[in-house]
N, C-alpha and C positions, 0 to 999 in steps of 0.2 A: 504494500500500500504506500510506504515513503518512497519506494523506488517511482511509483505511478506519479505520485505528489513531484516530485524532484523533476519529471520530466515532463510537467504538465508547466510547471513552474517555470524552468529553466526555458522550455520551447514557448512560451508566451510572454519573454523580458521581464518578471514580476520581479527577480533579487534587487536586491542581496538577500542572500541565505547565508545564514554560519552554521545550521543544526537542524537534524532530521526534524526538529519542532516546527522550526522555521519553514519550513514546506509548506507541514498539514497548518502552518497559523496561514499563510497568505494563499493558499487552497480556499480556505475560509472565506478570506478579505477578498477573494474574487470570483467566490459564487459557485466554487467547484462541489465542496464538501459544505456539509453543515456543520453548526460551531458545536451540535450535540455530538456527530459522526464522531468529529473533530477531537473533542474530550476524550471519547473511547481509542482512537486511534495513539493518540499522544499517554493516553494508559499502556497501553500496546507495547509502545518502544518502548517505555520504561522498563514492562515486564521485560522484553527480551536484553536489556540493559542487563538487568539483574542475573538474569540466567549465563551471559555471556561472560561477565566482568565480575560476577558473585560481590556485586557493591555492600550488597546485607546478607546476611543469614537468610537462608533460602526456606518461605515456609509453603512447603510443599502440598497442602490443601487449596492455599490460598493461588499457589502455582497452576493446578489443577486447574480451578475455577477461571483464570484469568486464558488457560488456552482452550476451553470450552465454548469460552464466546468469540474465539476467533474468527469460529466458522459465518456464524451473524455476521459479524461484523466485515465480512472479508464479502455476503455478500450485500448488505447494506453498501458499504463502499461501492463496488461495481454498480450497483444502480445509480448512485449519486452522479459519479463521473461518467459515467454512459449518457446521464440525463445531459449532464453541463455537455460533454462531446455533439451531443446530436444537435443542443441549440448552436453551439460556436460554429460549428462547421456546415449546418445545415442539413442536417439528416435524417431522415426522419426512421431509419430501420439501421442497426446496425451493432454488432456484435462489439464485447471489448476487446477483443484479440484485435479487429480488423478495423476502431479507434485507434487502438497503438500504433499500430503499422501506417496508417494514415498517417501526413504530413500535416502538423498542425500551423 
């Protein structure tokens, strides 16, 4: 989802960016994501923060719980930026694989 963010960002001139937050905030600020998505998503890297860097003691229920809603979330996301893609570009049918690949 920040790789999506970063490249949605970077290919529409919206930086500076310093931080995968930085994405999902100006994702926000131009209508891609929502600022609720947005909450969850920015949970997201934190969790995987955590797992990667083991910044805190790792509690693994609450681990559990946080890659459960992935799957939500991962397809909440897709519909967000499928919706923003089809208004920007003018579309009105189209997959997110073949958003990507499209030249924005």
């Amino acid at each position: 989802m920040n790789d999506s963010c970063r490249h949605i960002v970077s290919a529409r001139g919206w930086g500076p960016d310093f931080s995968a937050k930085d994405f999902v905030e100006l994702a926000v600020k131009h209508g891609v994501v929502s600022s609720e998505l947005a909450r969850e998503i920015i949970m997201a890297i934190r969790l995987g923060s955590i797992i990667v860097y083991r910044y805190l003691g790792i509690n693994y229920e609450e681990l559990y719980r946080g890659v459960q809603k992935l799957t939500t979330l991962a397809r909440d996301f897709e519909r967000e930026v499928v919706s923003f893609l089809r208004k920007v570009l003018g579309i009105s049918r189209v997959s997110y694989l073949g958003v990507l690949l499209y030249s924005l």
